[in-house]
Biotite code that builds the C-alpha atoms (Angstrom):
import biotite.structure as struc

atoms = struc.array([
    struc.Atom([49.070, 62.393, 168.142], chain_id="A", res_id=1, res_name="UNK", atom_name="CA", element="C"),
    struc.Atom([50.959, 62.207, 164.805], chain_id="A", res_id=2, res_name="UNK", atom_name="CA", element="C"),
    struc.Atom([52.870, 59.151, 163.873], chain_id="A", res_id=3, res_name="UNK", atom_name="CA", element="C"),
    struc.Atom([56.250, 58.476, 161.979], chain_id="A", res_id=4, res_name="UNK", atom_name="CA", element="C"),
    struc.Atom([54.368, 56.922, 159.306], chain_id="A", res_id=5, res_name="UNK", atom_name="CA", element="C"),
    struc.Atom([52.076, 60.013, 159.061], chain_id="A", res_id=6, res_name="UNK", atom_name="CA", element="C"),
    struc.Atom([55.478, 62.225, 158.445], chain_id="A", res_id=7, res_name="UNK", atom_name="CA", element="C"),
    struc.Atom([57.228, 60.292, 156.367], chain_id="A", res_id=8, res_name="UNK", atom_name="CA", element="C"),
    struc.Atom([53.766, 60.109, 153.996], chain_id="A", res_id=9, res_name="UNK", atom_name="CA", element="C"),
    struc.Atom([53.849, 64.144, 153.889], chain_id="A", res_id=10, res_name="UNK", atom_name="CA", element="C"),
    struc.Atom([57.673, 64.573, 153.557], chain_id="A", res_id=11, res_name="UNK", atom_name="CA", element="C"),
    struc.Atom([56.823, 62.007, 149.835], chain_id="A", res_id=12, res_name="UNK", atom_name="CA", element="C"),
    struc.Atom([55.755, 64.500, 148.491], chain_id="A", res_id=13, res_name="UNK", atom_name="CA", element="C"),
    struc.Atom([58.773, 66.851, 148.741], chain_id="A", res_id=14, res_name="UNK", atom_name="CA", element="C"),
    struc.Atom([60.926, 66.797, 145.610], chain_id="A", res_id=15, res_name="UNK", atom_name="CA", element="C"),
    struc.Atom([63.133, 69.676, 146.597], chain_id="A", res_id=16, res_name="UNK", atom_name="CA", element="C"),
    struc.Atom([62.959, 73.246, 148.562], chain_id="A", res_id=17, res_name="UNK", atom_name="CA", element="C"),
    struc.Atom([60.437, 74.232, 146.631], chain_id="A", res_id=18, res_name="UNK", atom_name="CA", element="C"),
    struc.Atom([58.273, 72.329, 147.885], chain_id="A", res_id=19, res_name="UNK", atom_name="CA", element="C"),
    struc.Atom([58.958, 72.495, 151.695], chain_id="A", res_id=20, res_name="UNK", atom_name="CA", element="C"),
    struc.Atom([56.217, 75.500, 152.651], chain_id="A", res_id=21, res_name="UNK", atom_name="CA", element="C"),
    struc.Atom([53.613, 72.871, 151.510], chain_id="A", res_id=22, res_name="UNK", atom_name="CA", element="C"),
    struc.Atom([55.157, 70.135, 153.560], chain_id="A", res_id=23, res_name="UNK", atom_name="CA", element="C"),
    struc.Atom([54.896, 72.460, 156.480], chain_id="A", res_id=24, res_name="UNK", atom_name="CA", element="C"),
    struc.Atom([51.649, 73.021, 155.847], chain_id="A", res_id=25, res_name="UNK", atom_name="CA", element="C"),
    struc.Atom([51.042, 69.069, 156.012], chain_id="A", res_id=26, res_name="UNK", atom_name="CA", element="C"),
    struc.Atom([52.869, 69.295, 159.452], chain_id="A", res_id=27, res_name="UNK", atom_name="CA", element="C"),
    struc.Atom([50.388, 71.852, 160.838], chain_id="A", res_id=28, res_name="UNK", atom_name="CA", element="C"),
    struc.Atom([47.313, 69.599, 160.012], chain_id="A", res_id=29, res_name="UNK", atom_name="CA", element="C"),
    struc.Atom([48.767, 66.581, 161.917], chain_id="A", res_id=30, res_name="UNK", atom_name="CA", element="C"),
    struc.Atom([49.732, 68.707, 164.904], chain_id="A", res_id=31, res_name="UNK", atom_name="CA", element="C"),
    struc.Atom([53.782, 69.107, 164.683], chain_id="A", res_id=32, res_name="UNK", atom_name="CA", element="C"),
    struc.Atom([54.801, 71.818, 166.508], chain_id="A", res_id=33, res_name="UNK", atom_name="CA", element="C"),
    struc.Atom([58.872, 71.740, 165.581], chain_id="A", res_id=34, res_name="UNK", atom_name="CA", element="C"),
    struc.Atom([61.439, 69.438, 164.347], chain_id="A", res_id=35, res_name="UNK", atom_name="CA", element="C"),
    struc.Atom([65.333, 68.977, 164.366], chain_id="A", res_id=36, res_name="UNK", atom_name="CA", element="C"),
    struc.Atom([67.028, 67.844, 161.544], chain_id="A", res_id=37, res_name="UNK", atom_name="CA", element="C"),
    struc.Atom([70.522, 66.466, 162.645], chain_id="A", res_id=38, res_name="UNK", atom_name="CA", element="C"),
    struc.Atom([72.715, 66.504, 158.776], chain_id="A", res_id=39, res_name="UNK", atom_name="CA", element="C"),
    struc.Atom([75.388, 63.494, 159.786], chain_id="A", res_id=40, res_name="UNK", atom_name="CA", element="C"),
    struc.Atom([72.552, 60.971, 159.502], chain_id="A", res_id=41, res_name="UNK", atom_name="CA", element="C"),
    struc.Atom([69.637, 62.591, 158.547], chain_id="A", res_id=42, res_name="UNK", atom_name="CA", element="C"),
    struc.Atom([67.709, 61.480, 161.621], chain_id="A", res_id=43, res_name="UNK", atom_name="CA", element="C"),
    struc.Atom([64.795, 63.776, 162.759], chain_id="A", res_id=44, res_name="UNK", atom_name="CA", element="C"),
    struc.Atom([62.924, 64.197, 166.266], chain_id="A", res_id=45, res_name="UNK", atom_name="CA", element="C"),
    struc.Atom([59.210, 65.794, 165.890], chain_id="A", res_id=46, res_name="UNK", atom_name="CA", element="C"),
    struc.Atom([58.217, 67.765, 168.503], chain_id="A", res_id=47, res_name="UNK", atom_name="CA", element="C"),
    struc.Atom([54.036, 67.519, 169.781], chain_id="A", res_id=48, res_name="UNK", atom_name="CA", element="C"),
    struc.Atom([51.764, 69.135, 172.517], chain_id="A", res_id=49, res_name="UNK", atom_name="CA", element="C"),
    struc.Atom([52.573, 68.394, 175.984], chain_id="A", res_id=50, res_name="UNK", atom_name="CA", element="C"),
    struc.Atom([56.660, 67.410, 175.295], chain_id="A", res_id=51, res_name="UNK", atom_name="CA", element="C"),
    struc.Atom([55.170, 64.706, 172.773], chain_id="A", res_id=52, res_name="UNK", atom_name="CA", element="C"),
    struc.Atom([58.032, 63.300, 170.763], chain_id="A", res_id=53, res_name="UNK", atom_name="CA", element="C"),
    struc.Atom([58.816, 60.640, 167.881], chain_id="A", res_id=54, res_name="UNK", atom_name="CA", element="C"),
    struc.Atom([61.807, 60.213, 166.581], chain_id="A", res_id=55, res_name="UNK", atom_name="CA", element="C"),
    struc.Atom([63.047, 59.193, 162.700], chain_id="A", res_id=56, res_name="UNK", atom_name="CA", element="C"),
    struc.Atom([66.017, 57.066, 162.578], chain_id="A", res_id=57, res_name="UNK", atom_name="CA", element="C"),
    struc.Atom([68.962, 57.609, 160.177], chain_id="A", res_id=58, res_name="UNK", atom_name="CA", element="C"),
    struc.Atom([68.015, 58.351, 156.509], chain_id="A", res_id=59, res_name="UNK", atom_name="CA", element="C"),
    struc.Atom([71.542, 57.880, 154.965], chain_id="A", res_id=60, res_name="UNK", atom_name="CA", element="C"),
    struc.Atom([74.729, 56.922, 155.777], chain_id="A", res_id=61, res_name="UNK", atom_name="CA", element="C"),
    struc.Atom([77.154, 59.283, 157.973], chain_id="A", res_id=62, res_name="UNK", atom_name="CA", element="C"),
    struc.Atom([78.431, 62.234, 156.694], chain_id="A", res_id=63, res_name="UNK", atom_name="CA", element="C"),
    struc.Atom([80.854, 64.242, 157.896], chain_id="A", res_id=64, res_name="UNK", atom_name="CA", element="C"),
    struc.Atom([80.331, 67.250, 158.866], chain_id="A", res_id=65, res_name="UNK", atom_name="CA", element="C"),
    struc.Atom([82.876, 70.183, 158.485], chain_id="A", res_id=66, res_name="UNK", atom_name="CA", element="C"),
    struc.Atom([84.001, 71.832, 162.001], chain_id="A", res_id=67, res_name="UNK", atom_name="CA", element="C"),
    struc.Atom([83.449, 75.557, 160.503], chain_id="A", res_id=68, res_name="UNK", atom_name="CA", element="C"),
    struc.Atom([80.174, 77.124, 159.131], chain_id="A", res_id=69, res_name="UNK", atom_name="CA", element="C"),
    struc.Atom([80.392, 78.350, 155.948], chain_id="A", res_id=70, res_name="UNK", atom_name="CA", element="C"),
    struc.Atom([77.690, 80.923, 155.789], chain_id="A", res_id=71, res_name="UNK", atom_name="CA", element="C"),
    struc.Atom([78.026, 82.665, 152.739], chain_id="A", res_id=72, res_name="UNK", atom_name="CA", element="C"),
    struc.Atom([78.523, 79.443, 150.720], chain_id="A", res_id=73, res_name="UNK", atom_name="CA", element="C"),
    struc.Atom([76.140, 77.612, 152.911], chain_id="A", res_id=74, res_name="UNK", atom_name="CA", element="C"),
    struc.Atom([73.334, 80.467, 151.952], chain_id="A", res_id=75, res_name="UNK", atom_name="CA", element="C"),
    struc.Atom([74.187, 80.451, 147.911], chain_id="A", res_id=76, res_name="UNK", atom_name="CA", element="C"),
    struc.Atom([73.408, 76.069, 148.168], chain_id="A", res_id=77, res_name="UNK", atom_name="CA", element="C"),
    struc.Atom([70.531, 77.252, 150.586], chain_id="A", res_id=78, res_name="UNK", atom_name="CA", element="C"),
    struc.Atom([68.725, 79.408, 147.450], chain_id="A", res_id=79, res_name="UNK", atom_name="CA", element="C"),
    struc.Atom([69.743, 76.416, 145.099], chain_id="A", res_id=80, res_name="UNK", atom_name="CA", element="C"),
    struc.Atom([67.979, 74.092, 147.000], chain_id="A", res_id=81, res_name="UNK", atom_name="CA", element="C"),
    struc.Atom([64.758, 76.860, 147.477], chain_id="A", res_id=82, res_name="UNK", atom_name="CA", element="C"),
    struc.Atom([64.610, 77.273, 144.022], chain_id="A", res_id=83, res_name="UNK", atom_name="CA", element="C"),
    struc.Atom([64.326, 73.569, 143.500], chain_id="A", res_id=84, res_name="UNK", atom_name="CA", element="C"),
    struc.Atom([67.916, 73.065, 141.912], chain_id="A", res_id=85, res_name="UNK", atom_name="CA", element="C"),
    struc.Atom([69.072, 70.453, 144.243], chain_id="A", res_id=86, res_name="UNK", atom_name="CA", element="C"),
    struc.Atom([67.448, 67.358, 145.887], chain_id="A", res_id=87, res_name="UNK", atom_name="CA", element="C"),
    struc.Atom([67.104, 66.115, 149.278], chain_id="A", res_id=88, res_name="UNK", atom_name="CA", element="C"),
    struc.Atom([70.686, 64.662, 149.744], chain_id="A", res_id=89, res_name="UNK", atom_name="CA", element="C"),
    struc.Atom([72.438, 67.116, 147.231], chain_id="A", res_id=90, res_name="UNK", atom_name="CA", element="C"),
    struc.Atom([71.203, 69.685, 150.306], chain_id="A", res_id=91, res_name="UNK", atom_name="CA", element="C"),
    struc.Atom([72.639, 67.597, 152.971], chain_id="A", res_id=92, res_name="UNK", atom_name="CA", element="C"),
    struc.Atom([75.935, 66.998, 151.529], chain_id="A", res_id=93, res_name="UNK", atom_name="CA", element="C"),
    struc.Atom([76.264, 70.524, 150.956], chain_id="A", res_id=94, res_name="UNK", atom_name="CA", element="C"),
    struc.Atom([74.801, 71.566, 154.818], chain_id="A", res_id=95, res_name="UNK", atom_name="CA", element="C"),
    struc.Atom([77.846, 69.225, 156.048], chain_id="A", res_id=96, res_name="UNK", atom_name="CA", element="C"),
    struc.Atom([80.152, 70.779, 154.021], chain_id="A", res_id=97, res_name="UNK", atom_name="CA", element="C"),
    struc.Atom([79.541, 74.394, 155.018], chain_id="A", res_id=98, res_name="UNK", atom_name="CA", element="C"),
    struc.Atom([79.828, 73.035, 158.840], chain_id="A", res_id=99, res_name="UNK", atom_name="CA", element="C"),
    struc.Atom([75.597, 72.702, 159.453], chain_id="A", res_id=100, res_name="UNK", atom_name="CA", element="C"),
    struc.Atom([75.369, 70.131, 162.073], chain_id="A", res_id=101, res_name="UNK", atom_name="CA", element="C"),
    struc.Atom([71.756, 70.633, 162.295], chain_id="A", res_id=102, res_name="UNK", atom_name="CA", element="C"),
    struc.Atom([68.381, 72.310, 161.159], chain_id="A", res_id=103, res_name="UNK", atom_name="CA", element="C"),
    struc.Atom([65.053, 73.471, 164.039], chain_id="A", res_id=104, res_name="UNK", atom_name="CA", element="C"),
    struc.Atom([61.763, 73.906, 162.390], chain_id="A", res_id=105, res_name="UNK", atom_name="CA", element="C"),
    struc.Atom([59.894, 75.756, 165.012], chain_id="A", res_id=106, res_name="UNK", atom_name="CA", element="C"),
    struc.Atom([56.459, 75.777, 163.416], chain_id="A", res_id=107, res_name="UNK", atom_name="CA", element="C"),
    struc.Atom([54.973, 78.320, 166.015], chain_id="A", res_id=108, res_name="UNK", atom_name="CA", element="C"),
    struc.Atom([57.158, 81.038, 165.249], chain_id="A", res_id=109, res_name="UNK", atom_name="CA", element="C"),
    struc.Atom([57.239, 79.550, 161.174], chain_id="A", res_id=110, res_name="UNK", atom_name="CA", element="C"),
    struc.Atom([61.385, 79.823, 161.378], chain_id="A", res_id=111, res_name="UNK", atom_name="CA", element="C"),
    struc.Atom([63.997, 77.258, 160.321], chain_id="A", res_id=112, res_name="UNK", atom_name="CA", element="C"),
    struc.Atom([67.212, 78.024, 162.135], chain_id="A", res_id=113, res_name="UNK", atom_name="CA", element="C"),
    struc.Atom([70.629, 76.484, 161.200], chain_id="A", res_id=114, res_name="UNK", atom_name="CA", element="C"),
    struc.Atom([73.703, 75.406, 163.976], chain_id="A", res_id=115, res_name="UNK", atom_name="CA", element="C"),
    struc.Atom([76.650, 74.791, 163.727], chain_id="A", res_id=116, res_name="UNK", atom_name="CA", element="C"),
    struc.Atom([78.375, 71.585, 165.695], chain_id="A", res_id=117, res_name="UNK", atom_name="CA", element="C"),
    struc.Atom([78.701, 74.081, 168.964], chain_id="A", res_id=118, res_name="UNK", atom_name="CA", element="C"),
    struc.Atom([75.144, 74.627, 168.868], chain_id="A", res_id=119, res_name="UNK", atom_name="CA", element="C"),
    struc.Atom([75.773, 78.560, 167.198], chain_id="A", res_id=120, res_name="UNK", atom_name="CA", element="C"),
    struc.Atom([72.623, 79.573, 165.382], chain_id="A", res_id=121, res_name="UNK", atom_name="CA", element="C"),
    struc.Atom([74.101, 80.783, 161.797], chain_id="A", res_id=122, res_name="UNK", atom_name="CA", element="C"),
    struc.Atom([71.020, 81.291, 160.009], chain_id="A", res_id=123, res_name="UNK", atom_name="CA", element="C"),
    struc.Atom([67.667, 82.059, 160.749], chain_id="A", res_id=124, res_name="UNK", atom_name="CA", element="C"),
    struc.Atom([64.675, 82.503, 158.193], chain_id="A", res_id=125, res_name="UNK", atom_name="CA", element="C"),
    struc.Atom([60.764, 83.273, 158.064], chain_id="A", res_id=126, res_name="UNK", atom_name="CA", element="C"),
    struc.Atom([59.063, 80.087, 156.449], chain_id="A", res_id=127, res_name="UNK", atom_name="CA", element="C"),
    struc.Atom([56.964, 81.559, 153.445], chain_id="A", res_id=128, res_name="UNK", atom_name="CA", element="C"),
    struc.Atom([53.422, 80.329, 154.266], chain_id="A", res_id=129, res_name="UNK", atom_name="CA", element="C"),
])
């Protein structure tokens, strides 16, 4: 099964958005099958075969997280970041801001959904492979 370690080496070489459908890509080859990304701390669980799971801790300090989604705004910061405009944290300050509590990669059905802090899917797009 995959380590923390093994992650955290693939997610180095992300620089911004652009670069995600290749970090996906590394996921596949170590056997990921889905991930949440919770925005207030940046911690991550990985999801394996047979309910394997490994969990990231915090990657920054809290942020807060705004009690309404934003969608509109939250989708024009969404391109941004796509396009490679923004970095890492640039992203996650502005998920917390439109009210995205959290981000599921489900690498099965290649889809990254957004939620809201009530668990409301907002957003849910096709991962380019």
């Amino acid at each position: 099964m995959f380590t923390i370690e093994q992650i955290k080496e693939a997610h180095a070489k992300v620089k911004s958005g652009a670069d995600f459908p290749n970090y996906i890509q590394d996921l596949i080859i170590l056997g990921v099958k889905g991930y949440d990304t919770f925005v207030h701390d940046g911690s991550t669980v990985y999801y394996g075969l047979n309910n394997y799971t490994v969990a990231a801790e915090e990657k920054y300090p809290e942020i807060k997280v705004a009690d309404f989604a934003n969608k509109e705004l939250f989708i024009e910061n969404l391109v941004k970041h796509q396009h490679g405009e923004t970095d890492y944290m640039t992203f996650c300050n502005h998920c917390a801001q439109n009210g995205i509590a959290k981000w599921r990669v489900d690498i099965i059905e290649m889809t990254c959904t957004y939620f809201d802090k009530s668990e409301h899917e907002i957003l849910i797009e096709k991962i380019p492979v």
